[in-house]
Structure formats: structure tokens, C-alpha cells
C-alpha positions in Angstrom: -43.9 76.2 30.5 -45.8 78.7 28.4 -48.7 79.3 31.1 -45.6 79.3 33.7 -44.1 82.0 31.3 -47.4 83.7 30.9 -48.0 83.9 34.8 -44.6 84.9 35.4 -44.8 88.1 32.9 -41.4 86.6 31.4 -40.6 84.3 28.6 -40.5 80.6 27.5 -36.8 80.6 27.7 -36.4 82.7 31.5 -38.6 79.7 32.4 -35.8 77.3 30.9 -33.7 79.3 32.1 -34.4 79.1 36.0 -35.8 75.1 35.7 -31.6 74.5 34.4 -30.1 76.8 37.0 -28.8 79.5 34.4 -26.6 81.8 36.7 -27.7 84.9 34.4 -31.5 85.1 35.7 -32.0 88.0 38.4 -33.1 87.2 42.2 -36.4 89.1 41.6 -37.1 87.1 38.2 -35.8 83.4 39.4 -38.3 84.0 42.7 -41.7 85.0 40.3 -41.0 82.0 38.2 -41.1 80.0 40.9 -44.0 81.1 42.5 -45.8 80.1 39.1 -44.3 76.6 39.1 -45.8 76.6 42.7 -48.7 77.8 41.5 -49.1 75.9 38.7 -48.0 72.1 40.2 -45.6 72.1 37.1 -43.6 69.6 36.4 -40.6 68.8 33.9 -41.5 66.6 31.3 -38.4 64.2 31.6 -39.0 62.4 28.4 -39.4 65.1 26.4 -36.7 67.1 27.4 -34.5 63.6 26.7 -35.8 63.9 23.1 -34.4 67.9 23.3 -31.9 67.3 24.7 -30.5 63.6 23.7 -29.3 63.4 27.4 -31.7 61.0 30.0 -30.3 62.7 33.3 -30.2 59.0 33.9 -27.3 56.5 34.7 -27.5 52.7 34.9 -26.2 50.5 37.5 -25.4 46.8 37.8 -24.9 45.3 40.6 -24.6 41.1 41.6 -27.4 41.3 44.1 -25.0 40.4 46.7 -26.1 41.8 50.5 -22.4 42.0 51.5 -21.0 45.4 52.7 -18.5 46.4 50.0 -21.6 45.8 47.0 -24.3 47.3 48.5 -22.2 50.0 50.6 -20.5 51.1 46.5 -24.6 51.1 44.9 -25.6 52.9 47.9 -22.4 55.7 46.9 -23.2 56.0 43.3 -26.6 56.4 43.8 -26.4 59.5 46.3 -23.5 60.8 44.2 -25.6 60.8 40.6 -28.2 62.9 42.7 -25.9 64.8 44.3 -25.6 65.7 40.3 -29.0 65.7 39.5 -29.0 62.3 38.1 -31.1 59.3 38.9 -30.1 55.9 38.7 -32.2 52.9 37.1 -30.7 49.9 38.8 -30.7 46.1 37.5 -29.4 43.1 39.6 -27.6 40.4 37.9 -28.1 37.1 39.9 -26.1 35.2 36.8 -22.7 36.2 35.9 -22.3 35.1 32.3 -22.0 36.7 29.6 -25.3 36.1 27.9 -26.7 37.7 31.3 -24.6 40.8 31.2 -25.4 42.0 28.2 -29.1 41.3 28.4 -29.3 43.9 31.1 -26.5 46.1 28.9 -29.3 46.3 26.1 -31.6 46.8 28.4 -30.3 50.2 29.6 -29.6 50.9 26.0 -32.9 50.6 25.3 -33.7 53.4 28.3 -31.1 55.7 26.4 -29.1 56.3 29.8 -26.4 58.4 29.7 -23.8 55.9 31.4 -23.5 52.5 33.3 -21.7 52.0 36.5 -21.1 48.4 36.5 -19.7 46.7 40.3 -18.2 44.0 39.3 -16.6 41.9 42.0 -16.2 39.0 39.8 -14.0 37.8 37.2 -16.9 37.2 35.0 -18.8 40.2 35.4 -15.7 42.4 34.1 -15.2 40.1 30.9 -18.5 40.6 29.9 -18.4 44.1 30.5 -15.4 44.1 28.0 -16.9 41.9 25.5 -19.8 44.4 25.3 -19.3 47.6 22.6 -21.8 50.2 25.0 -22.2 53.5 23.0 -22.2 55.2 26.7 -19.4 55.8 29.4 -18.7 52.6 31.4 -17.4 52.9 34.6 -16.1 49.3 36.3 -15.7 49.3 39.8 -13.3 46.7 39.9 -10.1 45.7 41.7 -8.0 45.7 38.6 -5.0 46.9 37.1 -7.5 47.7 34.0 -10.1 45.8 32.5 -8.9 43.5 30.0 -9.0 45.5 26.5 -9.7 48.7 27.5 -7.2 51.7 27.5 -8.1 55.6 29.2 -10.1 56.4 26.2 -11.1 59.9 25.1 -14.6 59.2 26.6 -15.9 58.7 23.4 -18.9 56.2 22.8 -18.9 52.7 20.2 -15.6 50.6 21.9 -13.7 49.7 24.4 -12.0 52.4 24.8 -15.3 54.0 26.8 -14.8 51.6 29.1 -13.1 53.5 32.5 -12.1 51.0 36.0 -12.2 52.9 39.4 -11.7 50.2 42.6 -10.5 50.8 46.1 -6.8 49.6 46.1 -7.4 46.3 48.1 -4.0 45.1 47.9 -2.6 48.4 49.3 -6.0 48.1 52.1 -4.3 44.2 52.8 -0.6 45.5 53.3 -2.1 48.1 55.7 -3.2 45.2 57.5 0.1 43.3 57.7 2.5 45.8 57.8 0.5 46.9 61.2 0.8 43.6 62.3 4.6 43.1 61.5 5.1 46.5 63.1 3.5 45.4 66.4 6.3 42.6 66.6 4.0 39.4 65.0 6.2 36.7 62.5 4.0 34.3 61.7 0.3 36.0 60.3 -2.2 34.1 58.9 -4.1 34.9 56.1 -8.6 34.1 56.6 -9.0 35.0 52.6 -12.3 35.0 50.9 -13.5 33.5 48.0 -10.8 33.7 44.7 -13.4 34.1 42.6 -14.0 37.4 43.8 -11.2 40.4 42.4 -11.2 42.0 46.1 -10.3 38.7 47.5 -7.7 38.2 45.5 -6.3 41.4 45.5 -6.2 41.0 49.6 -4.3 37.5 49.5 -1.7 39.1 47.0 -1.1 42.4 49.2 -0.6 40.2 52.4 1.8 38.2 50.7 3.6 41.1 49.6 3.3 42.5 53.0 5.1 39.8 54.3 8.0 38.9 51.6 8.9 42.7 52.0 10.3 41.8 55.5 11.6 38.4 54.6 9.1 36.2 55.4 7.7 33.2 53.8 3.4 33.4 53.9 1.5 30.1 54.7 -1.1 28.8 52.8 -4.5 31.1 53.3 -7.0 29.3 54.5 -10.0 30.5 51.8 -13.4 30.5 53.1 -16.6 32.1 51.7 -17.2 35.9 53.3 -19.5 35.0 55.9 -19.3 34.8 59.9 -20.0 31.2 59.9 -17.0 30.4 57.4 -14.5 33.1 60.4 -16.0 30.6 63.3 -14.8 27.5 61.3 -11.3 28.7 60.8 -11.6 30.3 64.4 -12.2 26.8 65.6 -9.0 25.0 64.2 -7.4 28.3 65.3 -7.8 28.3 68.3 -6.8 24.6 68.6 -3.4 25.2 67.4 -3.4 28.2 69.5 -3.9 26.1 72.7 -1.5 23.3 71.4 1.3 26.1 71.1 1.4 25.6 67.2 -1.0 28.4 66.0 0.0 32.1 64.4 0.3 34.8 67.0 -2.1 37.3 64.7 -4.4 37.0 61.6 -5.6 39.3 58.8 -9.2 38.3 58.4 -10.3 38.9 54.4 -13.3 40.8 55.4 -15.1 42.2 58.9 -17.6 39.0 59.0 -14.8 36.6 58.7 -13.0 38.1 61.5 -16.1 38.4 63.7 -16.7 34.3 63.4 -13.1 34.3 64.1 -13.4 36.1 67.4 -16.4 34.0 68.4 -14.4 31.0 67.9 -11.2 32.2 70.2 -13.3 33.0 72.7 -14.9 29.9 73.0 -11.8 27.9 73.4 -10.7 30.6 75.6 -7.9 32.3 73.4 -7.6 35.8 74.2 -7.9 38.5 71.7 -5.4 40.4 71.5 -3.3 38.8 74.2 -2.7 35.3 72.8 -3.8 36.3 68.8 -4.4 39.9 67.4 -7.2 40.1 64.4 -7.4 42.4 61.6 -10.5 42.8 59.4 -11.4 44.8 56.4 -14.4 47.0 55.5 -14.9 48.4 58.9 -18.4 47.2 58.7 -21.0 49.1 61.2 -20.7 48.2 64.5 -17.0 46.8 64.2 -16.1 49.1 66.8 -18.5 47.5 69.4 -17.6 43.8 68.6 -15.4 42.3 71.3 -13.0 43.5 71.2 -13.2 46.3 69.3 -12.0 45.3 65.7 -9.0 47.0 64.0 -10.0 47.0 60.0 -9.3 48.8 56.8 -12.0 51.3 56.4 -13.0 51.4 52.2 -14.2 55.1 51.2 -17.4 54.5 49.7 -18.6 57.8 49.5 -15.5 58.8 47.7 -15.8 56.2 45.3 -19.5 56.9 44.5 -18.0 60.9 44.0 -15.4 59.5 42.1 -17.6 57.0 39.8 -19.9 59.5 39.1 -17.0 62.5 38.5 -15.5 60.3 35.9 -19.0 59.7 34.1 -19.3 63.6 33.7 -15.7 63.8 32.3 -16.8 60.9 29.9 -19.8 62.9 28.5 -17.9 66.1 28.2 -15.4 64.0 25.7 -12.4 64.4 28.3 -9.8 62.1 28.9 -10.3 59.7 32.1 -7.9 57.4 33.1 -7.6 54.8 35.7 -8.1 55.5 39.2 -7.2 53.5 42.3 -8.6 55.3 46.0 -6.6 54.4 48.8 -8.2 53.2 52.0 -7.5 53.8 55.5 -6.2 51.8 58.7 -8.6 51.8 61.9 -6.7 50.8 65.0 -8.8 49.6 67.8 -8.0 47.0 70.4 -8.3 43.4 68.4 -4.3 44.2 68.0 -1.3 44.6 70.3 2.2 43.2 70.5 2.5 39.4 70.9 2.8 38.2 74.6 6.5 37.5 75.2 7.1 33.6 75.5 6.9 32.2 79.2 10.3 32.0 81.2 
């Protein structure tokens, strides 16, 4: 910085200055100094502005490894939001969802001296351990809870609980989205494709279909859980469509995520059930290229790129010693042609 400086005809601190963005630096001044970081091939010495500073410019994540939309869509949001913010992200997959596991990689971003953890944590497991953990940074849970067990809004303050902070798509509102356009269309009897119960969003979607349906009067079936994959749809597609064809099966069905309902509509059209004549399908995620399955699917469309803004917002807030309190984003139905009105009954 001092040879920048000394190039520059200016001093050590209008070099700090414009390398933090200081609005009080002239046009004329800003464009010299950076001509002589051009010149130069300078570049900020992270770690040693952490010691100045106390503050990383870095966040951790954790994350369950999983490849499945909603995960990887929320890391892929919270990582372009922290650099939207000049932050970076130092990322650690936890394959194991115990305790002992979580805070092993808790202590390991302690150890980095990040300024904040985003945990996704679409498992009952992965949010206990969370709690049970005393970070001195913000924690952020992206969770679908009411709040995570032990923690209250907090003052953003470091050492307890209270730093902890959950931020989740509402799911349950997503799933009545989903029924309630179902019920609308004229359909009584909706099934429920839910996925695994371990999983918070899963749950979350089984509850707001059942509320969905009590709201009008109407007594759910049993869902018929599955794991979130394609294959697990074409299973329940295949007894389905069976009982569609014998005159005994549901007239629509809520699938719990995109995959299920595309396995779903490979099933139905084996057996020759037409979709949306005979059964309408709902999904949820409105996974790329749901619009081009066949037929188009109608979803619940999650706002990752809001909830990245917003995990990342409420991080800041943390750090500036502000008070952040729960926050639920609400996602959006996307009618396409999987859904219409059921056929009237033959004369």
C-alpha cells in the first residue's frame, strides 16, 4: 500500500480509502490509485487485514451433500448473495448428521474465524445439533421450522443460543398452494406422493396438504411416503394408475417434489391414464425443465435467490448487533397443463 501510495502522490490511508469504497475520495484521486494498483499487481492481504480488522469477509456454509434441487439450488443462493456483499463462502459437506459430526465442522469454521455460518438443514438432526452448539458467530438455519428448538430472535449477539436466527421457504403454505388449486379446479379426493419424514420440508408439505383439505371438509388419505426420487414417483405412479383404470383411484395428486411427480407421470402414461384428463399432478420446486415434461408440470416455484438475499441480509444485521427475527418467504404457484377440472362421470 505504501509504494501504491507513493506512486499515487497520495497517502496510505486514500489508498485504504478507495480499496474499502470510502464515498469521500474524489473521481480524479479514486482513478490514480487505481492505475497504481494496476500498475503495481497489488493485492489485499486478506489475512492481515482479518487481524486489523477482526472481521474474515468470510461466511461458512454447511450443507448435507445432498444433489437434490432445494439443497444445492439454497448453497448456490447464499453463495452469490455473500459476494454479491463482498463475502466469500468456505463450504463443508456433512455426509453424517449427528451431533458429533456437526460440531466438528462448527469448530472447524471457528478455527477459520468466519464471520457467520449458514447452516441448510433439511433434517431433524442437523437443526438439534446446530442448537446444541454455543457458536460465538451469527447462525442462520435454513430450515422449515416454526424456530429452532432453544433459540429466541436474539439481539445478534455472539456466545448462545440466542445468535442462532431460522429463515425457510414456508413449505406448508407452498403445499396448500397446491391443494387449494386442486380443490378449486373441482377435485375431492387428492392424494398426497410425500417424501421422506425425516426431512422438515417433507413434513411441512404433508401437514399443509392436510390442512388444505380439512379447511373444505375433507378427510385426507393416508400419504403414500416415498424417498424424493423419480424412481420412488414411477412406483406410486404404477399402483396409481391401477386403481385409476379399476375406477377406484384419486382424480388428482400433489406430488412432494418435481422428481416424484415426473416418475408419476411416466407411470400414467404407461398404463395409459391421461394427464390431466383422467388425474391432474402437482409438483413442488419447479425444477428446470418442468415446464417441458409432458405435460407441462404445474408446481410451487421456491425463491431461492431471495432466500440466499435474505440469509445473507440477516447475517449483516447479526454483525451490526440488530435485532433479527424469524423469517418465513412465501413461494409461488406455477400453473401449466398437468391440471384441469376432473372429467365429468360417464352418462
Amino acid at each position: 500500500m505504501a509504494d501504491v501510495a507513493a506512486i499515487a502522490g497520495v497517502s496510505h490511508q486514500t489508498v485504504s480509502r478507495v480499496l474499502n469504497e470510502h464515498p469521500s475520495v474524489r473521481d480524479e484521486t479514486r482513478d490514480r490509485v487505481l492505475a497504481a494498483i494496476d500498475e503495481l499487481g497489488y493485492r489485499r492481504n486478506s489475512a492481515a487485514r482479518a487481524l486489523v480488522t477482526s472481521r474474515s469477509v468470510t461466511w461458512g456454509v454447511v450443507t448435507t451433500g445432498s444433489a437434490l434441487f432445494g439443497p444445492t439450488s439454497t448453497l448456490i443462493a447464499v453463495e452469490e448473495a455473500a459476494r454479491d456483499q463482498g463475502y466469500y463462502v468456505s463450504v463443508a459437506t456433512l455426509r453424517s448428521y449427528d451431533t458429533a459430526s456437526m460440531h466438528q465442522v462448527l469448530e472447524h469454521f471457528m478455527d477459520q474465524g468466519v464471520d457467520g455460518v449458514v447452516v441448510i438443514a433439511p433434517h431433524d438432526e442437523v437443526a438439534a445439533a446446530v442448537e446444541s452448539f454455543r457458536a460465538p458467530v451469527p447462525v442462520v438455519v435454513v430450515a422449515a421450522l416454526d424456530e429452532v428448538p432453544g433459540s429466541s430472535p436474539g439481539d445478534g449477539s455472539g456466545g448462545s443460543a440466542s445468535s442462532i436466527m431460522s429463515l425457510a421457504v414456508d413449505q406448508r403454505a407452498g403445499a396448500r398452494l397446491a391443494t387449494e388449486h386442486l380443490l378449486a379446479l373441482g377435485h375431492h379426493d387428492v392424494l398426497h406422493v410425500a417424501g421422506p419424514q425425516d426431512w422438515l420440508d417433507a413434513r411441512e408439505r404433508a401437514a399443509g396438504w392436510r390442512e388444505a383439505l380439512a379447511a373444505r371438509g375433507l378427510e385426507p388419505a393416508v400419504p403414500r411416503v416415498r424417498s424424493w426420487s423419480a424412481a420412488d414417483g414411477y412406483a406410486a405412479g404404477r399402483d396409481l394408475a391401477e386403481a385409476v383404470v379399476a375406477g377406484e383411484g384419486p382424480t388428482a395428486v400433489f406430488a412432494g417434489n418435481d422428481q416424484l411427480a415426473l416418475g408419476l407421470l411416466r407411470a400414467l402414461w404407461e398404463r395409459g391414464v391421461r394427464v390431466p384428463d383422467d388425474v391432474s399432478v402437482v409438483g413442488f420446486d419447479d425444477v428446470d425443465g418442468a415446464a417441458y415434461f409432458v405435460p407441462p408440470l404445474t408446481t410451487v416455484r421456491q425463491p431461492f435467490a431471495d432466500l440466499g438475499a435474505r440469509a445473507v441480509a440477516m447475517l449483516l444485521s447479526a454483525l451490526r448487533g440488530e435485532a433479527v427475527p424469524r423469517q418465513r418467504i412465501e413461494p409461488e404457484l406455477v400453473v401449466r397443463s398437468s391440471t384441469a377440472p376432473p372429467a365429468s362421470p360417464a352418462a
